[in-house]
DSSP file (Angstrom, degrees, kcal/mol; ACC not computed):
  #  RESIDUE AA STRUCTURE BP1 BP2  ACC     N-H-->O    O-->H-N    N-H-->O    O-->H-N    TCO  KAPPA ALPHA  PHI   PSI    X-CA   Y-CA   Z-CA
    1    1 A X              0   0    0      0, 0.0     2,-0.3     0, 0.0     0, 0.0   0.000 360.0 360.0 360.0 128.6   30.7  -49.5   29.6
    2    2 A X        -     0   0    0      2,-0.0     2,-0.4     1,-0.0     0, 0.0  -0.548 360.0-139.0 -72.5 130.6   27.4  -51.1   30.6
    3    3 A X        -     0   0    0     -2,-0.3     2,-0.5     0, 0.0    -1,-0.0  -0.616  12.8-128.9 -60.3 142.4   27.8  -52.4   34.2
    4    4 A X        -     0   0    0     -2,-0.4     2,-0.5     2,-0.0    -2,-0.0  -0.970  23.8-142.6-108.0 110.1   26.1  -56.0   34.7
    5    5 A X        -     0   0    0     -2,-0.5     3,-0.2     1,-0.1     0, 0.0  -0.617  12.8-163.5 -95.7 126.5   23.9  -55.3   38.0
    6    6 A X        +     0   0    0     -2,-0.5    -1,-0.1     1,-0.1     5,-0.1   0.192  40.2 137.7 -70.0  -2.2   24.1  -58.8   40.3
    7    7 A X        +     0   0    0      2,-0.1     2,-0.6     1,-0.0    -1,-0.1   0.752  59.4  40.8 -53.4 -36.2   21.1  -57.8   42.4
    8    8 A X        -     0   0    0     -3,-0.2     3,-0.4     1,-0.1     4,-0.2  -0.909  66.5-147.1-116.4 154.1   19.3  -60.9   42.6
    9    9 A X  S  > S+     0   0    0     -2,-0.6     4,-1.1     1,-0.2     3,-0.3   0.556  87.3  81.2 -54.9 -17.5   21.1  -64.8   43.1
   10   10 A X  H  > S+     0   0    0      1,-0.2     4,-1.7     2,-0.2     5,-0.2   0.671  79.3  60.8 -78.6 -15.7   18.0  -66.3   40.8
   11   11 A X  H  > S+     0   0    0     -3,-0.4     4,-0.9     2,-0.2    -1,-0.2   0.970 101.8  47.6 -83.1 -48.3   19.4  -65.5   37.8
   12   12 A X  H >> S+     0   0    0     -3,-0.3     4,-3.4    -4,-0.2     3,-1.3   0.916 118.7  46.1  -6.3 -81.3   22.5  -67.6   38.3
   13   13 A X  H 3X S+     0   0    0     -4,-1.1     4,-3.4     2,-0.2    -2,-0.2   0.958 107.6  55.0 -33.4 -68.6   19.9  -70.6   39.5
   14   14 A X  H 3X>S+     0   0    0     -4,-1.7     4,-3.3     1,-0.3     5,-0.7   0.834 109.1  47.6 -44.0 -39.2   17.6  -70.2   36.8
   15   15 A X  H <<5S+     0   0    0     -3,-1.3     4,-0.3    -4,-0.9    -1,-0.3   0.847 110.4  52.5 -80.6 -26.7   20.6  -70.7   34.2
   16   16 A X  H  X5S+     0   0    0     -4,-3.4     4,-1.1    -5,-0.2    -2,-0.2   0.847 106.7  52.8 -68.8 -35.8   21.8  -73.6   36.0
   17   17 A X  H >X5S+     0   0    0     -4,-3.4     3,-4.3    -5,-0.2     4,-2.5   0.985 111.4  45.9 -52.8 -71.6   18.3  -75.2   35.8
   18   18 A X  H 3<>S+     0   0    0     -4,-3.3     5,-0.5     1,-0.3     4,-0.4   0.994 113.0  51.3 -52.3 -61.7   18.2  -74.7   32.0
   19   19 A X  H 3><S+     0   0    0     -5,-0.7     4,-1.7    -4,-0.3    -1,-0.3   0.897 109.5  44.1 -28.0 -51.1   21.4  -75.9   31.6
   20   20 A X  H <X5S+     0   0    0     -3,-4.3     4,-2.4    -4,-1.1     5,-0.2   0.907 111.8  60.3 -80.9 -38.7   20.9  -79.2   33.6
   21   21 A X  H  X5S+     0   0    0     -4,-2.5     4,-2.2     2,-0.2     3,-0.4   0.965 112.1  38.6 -49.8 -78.9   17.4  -79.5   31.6
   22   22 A X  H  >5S+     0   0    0     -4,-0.4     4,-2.6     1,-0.3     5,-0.4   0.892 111.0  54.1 -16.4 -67.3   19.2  -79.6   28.5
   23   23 A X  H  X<S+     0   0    0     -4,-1.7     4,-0.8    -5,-0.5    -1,-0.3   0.918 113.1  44.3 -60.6 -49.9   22.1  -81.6   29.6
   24   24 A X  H  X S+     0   0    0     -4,-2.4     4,-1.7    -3,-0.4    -2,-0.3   0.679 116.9  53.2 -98.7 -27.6   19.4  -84.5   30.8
   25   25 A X  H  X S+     0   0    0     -4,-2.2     4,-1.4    -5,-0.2     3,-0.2   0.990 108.5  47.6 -35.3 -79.7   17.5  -83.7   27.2
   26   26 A X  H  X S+     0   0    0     -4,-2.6     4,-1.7     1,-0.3    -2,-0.2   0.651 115.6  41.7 -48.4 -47.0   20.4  -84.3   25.6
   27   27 A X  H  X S+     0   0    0     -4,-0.8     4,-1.6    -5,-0.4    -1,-0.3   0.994 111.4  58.1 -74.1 -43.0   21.3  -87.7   27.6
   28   28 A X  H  X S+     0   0    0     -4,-1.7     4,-0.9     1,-0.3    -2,-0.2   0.533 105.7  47.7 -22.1 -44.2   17.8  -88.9   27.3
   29   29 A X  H  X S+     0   0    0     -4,-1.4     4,-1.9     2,-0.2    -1,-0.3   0.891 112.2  46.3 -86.1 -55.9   17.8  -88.7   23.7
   30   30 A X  H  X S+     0   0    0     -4,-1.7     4,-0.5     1,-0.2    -2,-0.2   0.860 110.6  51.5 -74.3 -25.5   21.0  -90.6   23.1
   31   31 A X  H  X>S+     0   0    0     -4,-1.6     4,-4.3     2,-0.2     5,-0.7   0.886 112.5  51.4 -56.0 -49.3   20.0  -93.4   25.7
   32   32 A X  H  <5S+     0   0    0     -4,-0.9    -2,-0.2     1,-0.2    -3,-0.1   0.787 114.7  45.0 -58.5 -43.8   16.3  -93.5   23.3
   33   33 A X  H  <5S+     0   0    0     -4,-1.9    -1,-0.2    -5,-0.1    -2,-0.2   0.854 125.9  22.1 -88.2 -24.4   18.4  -93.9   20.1
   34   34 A X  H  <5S+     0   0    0     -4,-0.5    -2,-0.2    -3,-0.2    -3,-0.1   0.718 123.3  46.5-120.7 -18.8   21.1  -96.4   20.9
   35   35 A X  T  <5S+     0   0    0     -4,-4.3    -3,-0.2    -5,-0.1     2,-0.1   0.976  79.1 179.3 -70.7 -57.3   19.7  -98.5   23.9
   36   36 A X      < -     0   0    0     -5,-0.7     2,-0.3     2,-0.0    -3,-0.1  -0.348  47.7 -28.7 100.7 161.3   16.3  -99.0   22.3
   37   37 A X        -     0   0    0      1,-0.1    -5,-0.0    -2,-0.1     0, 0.0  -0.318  39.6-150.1 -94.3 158.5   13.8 -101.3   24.7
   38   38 A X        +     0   0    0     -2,-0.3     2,-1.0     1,-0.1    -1,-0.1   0.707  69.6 108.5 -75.7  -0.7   14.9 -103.6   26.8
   39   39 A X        +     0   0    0      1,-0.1    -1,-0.1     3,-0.0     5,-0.1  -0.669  43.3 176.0-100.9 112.2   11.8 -105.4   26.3
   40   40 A X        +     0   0    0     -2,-1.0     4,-0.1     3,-0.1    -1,-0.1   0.911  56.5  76.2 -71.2-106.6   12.7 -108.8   24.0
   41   41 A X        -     0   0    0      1,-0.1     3,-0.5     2,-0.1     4,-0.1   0.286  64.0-157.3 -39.6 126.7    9.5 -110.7   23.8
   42   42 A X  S    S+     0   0    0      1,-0.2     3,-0.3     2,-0.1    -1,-0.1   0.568  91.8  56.2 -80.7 -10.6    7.2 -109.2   21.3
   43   43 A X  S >> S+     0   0    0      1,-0.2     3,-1.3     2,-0.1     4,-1.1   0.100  77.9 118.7-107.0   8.1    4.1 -110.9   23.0
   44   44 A X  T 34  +     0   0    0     -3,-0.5    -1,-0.2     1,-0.2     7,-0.1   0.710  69.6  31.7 -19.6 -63.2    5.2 -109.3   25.6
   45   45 A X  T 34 S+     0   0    0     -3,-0.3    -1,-0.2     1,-0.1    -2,-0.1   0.342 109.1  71.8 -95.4  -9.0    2.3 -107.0   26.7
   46   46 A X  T <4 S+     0   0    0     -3,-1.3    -2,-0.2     1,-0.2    -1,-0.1   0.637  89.6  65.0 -99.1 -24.3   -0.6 -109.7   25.2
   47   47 A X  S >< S-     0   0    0     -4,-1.1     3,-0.5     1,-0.2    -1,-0.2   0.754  92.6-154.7 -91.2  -8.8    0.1 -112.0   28.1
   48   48 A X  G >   -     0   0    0      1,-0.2     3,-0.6     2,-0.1    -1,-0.2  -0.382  55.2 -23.7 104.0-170.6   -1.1 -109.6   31.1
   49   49 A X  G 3  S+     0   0    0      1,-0.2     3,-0.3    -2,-0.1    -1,-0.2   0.592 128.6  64.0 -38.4 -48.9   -0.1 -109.7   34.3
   50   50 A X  G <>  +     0   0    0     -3,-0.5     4,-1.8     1,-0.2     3,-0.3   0.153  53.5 130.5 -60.0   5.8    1.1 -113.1   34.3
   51   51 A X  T <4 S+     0   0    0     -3,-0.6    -1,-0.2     1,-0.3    -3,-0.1   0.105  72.1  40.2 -90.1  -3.1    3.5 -112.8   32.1
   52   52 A X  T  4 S+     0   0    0     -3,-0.3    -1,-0.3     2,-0.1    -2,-0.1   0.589 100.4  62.2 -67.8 -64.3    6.2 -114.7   34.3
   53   53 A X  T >> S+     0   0    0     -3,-0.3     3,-5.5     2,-0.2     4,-0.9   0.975 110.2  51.1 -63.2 -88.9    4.7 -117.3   35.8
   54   54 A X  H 3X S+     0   0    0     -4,-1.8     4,-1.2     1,-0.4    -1,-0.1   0.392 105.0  48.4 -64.2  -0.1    4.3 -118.2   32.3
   55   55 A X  H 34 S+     0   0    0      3,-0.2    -1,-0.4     2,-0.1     4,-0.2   0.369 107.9  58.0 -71.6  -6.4    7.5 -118.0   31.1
   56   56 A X  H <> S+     0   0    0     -3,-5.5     4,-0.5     2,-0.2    -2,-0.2   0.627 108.3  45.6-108.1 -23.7    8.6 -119.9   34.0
   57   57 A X  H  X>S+     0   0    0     -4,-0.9     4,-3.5     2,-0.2     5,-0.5   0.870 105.5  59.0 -62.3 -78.1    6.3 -122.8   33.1
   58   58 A X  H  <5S+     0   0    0     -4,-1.2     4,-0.3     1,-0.3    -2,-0.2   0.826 108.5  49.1 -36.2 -31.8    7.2 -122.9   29.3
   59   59 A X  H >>5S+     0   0    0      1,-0.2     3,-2.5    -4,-0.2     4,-1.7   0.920 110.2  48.7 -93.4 -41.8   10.9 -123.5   30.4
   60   60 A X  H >X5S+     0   0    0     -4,-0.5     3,-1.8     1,-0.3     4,-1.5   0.982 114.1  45.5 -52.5 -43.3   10.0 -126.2   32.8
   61   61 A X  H 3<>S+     0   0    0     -4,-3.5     5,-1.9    82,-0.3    -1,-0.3   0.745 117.3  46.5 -73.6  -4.4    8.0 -127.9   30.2
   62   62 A X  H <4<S+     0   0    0     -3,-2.5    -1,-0.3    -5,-0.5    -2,-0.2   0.361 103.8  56.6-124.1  17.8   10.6 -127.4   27.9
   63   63 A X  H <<5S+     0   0    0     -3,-1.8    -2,-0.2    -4,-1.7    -1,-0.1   0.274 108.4  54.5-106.8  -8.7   13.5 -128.4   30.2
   64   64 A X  T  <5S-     0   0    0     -4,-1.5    20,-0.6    -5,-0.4    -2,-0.2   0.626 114.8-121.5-104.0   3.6   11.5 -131.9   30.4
   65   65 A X  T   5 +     0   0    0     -5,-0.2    -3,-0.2    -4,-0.2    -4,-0.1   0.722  44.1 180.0  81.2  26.4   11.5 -132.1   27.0
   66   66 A X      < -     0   0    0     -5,-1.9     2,-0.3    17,-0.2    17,-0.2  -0.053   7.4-172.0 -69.1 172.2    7.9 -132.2   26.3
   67   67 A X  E     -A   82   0A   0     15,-2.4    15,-2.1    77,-0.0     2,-0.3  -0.868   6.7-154.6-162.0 121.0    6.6 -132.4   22.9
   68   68 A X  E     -A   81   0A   0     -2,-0.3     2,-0.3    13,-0.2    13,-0.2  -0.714   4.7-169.9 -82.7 133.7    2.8 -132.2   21.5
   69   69 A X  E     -A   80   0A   0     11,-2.0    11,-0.8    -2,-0.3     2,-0.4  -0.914   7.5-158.8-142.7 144.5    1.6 -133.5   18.6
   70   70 A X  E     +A   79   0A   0     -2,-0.3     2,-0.4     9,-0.2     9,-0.3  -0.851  10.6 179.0 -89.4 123.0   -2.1 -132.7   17.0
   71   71 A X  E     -A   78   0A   0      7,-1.9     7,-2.5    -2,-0.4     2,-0.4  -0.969  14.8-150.9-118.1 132.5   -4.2 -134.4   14.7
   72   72 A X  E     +A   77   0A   0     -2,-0.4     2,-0.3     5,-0.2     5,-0.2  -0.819  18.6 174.0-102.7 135.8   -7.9 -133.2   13.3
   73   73 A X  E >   -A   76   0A   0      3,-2.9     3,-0.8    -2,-0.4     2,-0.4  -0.859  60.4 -47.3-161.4 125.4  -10.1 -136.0   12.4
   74   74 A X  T 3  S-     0   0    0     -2,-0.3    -2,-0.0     1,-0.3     0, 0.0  -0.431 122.4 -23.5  46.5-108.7  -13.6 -135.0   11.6
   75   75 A X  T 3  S+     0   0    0     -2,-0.4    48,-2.6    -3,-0.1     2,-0.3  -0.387 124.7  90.8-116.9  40.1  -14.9 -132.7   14.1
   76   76 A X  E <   -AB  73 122A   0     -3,-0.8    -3,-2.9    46,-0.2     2,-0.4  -0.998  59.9-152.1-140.7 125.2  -12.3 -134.2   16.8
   77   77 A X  E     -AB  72 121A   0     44,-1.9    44,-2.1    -2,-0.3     2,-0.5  -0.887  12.2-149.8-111.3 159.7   -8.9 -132.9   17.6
   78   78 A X  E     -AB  71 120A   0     -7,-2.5    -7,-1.9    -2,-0.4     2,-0.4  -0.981   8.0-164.6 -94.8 103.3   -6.2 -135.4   19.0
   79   79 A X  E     -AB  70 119A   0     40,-3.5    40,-2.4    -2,-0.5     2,-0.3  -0.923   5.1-165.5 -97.0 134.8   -3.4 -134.5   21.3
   80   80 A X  E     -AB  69 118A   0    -11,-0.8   -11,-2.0    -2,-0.4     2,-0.4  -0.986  10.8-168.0-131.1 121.9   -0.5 -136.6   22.0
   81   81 A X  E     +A   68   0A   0     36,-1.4     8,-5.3    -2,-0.3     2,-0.3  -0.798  20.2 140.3-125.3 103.1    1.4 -135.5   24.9
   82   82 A X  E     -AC  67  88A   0    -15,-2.1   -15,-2.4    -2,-0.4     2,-0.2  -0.782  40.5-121.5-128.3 175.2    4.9 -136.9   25.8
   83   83 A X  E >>  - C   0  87A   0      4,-0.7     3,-4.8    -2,-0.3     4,-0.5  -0.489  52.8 -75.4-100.3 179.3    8.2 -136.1   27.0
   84   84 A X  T 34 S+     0   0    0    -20,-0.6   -19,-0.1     1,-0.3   -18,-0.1   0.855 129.8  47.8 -30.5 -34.4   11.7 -136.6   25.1
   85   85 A X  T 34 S-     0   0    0      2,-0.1    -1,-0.3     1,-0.0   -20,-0.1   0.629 121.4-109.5 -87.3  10.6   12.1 -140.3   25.5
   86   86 A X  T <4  +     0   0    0     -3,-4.8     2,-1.5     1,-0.2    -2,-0.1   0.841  67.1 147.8  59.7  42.8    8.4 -140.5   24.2
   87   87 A X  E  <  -C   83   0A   0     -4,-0.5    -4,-0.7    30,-0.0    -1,-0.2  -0.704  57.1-110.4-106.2  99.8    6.6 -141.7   27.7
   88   88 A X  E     -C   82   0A   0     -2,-1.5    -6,-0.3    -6,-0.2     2,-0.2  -0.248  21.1-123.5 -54.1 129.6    3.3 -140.2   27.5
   89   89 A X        -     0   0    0     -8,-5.3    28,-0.7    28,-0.2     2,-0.5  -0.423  37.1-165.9 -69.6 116.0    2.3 -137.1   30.0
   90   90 A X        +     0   0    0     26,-0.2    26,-0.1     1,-0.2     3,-0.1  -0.948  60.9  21.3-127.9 165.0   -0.9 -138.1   32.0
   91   91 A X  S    S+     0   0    0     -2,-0.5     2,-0.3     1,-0.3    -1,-0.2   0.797  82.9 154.4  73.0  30.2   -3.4 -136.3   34.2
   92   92 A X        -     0   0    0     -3,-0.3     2,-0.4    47,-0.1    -1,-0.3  -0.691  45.6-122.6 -83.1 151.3   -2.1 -132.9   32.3
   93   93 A X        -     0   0    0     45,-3.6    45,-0.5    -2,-0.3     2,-0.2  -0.864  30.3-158.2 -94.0 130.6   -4.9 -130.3   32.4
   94   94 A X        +     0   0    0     -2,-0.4     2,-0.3    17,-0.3    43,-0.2  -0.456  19.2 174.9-105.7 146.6   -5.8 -129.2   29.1
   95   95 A X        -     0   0    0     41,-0.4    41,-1.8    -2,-0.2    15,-0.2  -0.825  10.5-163.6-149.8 141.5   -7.7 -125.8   27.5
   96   96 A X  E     -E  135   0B   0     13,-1.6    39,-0.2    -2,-0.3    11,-0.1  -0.208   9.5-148.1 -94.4  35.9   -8.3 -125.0   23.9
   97   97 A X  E     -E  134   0B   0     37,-0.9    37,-1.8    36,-0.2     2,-0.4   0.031   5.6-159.4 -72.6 139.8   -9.3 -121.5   22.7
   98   98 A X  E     -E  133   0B   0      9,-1.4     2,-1.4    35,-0.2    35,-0.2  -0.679   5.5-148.2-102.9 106.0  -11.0 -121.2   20.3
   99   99 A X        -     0   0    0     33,-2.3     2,-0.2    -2,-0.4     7,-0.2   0.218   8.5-173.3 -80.0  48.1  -11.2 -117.8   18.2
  100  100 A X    > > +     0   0    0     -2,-1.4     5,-1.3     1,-0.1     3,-0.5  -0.063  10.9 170.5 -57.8  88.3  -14.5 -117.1   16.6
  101  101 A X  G > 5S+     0   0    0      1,-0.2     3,-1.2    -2,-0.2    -1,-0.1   0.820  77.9  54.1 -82.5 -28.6  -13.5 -114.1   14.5
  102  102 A X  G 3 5S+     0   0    0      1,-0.2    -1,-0.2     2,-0.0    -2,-0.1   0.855 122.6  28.8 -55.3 -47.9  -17.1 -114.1   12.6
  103  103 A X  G < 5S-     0   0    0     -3,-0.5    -1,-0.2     2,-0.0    -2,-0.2  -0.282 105.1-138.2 -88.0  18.1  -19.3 -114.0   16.3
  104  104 A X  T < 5 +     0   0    0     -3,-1.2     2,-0.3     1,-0.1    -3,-0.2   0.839  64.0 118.5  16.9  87.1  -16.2 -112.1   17.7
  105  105 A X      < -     0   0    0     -5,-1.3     2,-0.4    -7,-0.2    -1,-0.1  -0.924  62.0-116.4-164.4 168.3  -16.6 -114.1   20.6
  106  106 A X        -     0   0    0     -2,-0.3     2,-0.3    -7,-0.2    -7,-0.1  -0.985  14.3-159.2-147.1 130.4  -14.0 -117.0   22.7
  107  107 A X        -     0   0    0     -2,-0.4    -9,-1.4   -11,-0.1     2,-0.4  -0.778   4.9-169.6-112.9 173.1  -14.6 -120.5   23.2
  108  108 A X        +     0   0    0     -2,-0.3     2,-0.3   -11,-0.2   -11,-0.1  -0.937  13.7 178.1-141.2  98.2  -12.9 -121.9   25.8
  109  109 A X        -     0   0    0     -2,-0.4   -13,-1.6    12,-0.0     2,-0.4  -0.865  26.3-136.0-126.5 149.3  -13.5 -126.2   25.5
  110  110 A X        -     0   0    0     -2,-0.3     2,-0.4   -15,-0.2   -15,-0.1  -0.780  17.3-140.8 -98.8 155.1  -11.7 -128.3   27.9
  111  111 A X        -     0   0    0     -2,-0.4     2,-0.5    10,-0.1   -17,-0.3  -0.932  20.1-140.7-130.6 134.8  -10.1 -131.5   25.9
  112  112 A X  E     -D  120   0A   0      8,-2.9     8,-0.7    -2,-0.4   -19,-0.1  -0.849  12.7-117.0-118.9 126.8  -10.3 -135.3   28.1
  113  113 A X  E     +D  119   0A   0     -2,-0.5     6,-0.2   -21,-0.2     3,-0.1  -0.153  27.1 179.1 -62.8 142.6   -7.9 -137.9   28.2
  114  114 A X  E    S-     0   0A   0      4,-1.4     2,-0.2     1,-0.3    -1,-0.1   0.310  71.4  -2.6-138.2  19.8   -8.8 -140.9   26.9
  115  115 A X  E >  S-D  118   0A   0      3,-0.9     3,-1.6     0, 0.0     2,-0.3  -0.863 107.9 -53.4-168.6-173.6   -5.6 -143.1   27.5
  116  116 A X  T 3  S-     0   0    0      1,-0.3   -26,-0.2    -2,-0.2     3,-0.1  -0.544 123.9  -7.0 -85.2 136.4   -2.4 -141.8   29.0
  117  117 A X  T 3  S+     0   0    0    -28,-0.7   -36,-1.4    -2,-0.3     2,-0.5   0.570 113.4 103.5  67.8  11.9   -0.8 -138.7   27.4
  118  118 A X  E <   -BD  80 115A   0     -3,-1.6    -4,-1.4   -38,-0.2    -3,-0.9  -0.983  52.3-175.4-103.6 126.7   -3.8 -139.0   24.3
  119  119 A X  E     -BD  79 113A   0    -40,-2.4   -40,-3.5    -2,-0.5     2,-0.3  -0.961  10.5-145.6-126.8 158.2   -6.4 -136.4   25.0
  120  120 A X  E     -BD  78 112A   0     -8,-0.7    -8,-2.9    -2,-0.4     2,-0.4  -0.863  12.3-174.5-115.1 143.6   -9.8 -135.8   23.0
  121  121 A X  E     -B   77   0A   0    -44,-2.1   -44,-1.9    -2,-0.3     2,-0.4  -0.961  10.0-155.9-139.1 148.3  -11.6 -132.9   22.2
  122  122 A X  E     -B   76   0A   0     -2,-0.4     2,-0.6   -46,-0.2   -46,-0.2  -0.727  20.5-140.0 -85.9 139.0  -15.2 -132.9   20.3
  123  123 A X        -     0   0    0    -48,-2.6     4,-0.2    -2,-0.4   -48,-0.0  -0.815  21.6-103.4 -78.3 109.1  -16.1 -129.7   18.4
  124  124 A X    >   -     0   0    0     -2,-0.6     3,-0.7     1,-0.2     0, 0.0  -0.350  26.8-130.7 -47.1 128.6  -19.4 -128.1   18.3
  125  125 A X  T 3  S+     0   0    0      1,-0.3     2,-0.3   -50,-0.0    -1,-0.2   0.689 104.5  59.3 -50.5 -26.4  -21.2 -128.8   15.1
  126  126 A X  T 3  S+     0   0    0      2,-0.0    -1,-0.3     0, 0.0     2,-0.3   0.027  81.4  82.9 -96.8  49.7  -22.0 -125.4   14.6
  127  127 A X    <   +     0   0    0     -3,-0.7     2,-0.3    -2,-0.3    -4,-0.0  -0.681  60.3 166.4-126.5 175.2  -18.2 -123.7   14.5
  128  128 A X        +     0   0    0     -2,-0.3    -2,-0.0     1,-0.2    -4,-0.0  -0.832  30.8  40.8 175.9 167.8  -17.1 -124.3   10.6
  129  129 A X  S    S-     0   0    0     -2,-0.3    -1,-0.2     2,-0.0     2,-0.1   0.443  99.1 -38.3  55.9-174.8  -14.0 -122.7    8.7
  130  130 A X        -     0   0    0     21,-0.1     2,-0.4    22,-0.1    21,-0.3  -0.596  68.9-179.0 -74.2 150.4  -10.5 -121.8    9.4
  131  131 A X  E     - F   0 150B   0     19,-1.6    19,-0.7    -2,-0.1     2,-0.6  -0.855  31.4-116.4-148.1 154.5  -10.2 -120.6   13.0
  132  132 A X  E     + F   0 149B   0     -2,-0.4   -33,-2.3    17,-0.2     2,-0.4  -0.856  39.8 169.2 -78.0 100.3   -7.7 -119.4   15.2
  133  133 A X  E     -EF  98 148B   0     15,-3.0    15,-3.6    -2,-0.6     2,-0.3  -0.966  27.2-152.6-138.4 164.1   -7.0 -121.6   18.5
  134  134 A X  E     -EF  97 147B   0    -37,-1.8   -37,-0.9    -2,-0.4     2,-0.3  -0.988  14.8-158.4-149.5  96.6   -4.4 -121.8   21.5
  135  135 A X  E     -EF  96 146B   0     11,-2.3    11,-0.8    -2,-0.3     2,-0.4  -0.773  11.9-169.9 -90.4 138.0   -4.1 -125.4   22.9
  136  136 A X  E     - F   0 145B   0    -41,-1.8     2,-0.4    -2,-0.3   -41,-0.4  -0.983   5.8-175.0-141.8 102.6   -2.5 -125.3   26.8
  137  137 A X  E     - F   0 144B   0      7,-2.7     7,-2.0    -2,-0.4     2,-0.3  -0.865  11.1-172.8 -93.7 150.0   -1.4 -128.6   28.6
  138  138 A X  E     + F   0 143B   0    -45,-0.5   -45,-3.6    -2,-0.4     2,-0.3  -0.981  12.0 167.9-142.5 155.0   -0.2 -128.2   32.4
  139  139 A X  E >  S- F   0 142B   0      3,-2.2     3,-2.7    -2,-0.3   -47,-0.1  -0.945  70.2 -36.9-145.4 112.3    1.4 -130.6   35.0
  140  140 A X  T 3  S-     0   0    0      1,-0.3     3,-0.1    -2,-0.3   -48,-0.0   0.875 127.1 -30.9  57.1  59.7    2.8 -130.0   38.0
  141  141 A X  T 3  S+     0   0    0      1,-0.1     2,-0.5   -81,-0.0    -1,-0.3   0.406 111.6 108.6 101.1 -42.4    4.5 -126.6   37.0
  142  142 A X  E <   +F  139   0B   0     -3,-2.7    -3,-2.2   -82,-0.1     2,-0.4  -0.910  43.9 177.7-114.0 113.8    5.0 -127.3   33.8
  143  143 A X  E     -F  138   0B   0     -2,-0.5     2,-0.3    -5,-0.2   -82,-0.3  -0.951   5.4-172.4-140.2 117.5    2.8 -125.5   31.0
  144  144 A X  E     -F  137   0B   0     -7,-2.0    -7,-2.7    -2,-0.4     2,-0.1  -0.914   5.4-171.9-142.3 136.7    3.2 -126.0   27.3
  145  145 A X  E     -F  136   0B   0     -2,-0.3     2,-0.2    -9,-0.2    -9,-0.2  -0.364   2.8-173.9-114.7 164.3    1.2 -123.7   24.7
  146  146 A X  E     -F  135   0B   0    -11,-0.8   -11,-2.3    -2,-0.1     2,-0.3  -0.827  25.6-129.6 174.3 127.6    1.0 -124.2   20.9
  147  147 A X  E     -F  134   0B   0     -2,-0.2     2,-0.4   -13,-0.2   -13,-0.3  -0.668  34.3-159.8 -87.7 144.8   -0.7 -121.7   18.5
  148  148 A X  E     -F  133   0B   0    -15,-3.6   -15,-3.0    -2,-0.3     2,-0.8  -0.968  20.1-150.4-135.0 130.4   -3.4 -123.9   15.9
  149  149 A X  E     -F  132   0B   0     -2,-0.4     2,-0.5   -17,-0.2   -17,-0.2  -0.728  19.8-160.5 -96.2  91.4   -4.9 -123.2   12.5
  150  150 A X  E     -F  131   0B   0     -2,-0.8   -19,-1.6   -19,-0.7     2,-0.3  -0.674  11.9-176.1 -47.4  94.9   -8.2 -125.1   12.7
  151  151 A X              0   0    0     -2,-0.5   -21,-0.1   -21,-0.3    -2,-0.0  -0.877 360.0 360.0-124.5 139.5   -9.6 -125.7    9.0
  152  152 A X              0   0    0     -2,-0.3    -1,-0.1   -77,-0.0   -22,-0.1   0.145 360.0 360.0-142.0 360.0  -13.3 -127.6    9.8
């Protein structure tokens, strides 16, 4: 009968590692398969660093019940900015981007009110075709974004 020589303590250890590596494999994997990520917003990772703060905006502006509406007229867009009863938002600050997929390239045009809660924006003559843009009011806190398909 083979005797089983004990001489060193490591061996013991060694099996206990691979063991607990396994067992933590083992949890690892089933956590990965059923939790899945925790992370809900698919835009998640496109909004940077900031990515709080502007969620935190969007709800205010969308706990006052604001509400945009756009109009294109020639080379001019039109913003109408009010809240729920229809009371127009003034002295919001305004950005456009613009997505110039042809010149790979970003414009960035600031849009000016030109009565309360109407803002104007002119277009450069030389932009043309459908475009990609991201209109941004803010007030006091309060930030509301709206994706636009620009056809010029």
């Amino acid at each position: 009968m083979a005797q089983f020589n004990r001489k060193s303590p490591y061996v013991l250890l060694i099996l206990l590692l691979l063991f607990s590596f396994l067992l933590f494999s083992i949890w690892s994997a089933r956590q990965a398969a059923t939790r899945g990520s925790e992370i809900s917003d698919l835009n998640y990772y496109s909004k940077g660093l900031k990515y709080n703060n502007t969620r935190v905006e969007e709800r205010a502006a969308a706990s006052r019940g604001w509400q945009l509406e756009t109009e294109i007229k020639d080379k001019s867009l039109h913003f109408k900015l009010s809240d729920k009863e229809g009371v127009p938002i003034s002295q919001a600050t305004g950005e456009l981007t613009l997505f110039l997929s042809e010149e790979n390239r970003v414009l960035r045009l600031q849009p000016r009110e030109i009565q309360p809660g109407l803002y104007l924006l002119k277009l450069p003559d030389e932009i043309s075709g459908s475009l990609q843009a991201r209109i941004e009011f803010e007030q006091q806190g309060a930030r509301i974004s709206r994706q636009l398909l620009v056809n010029l």
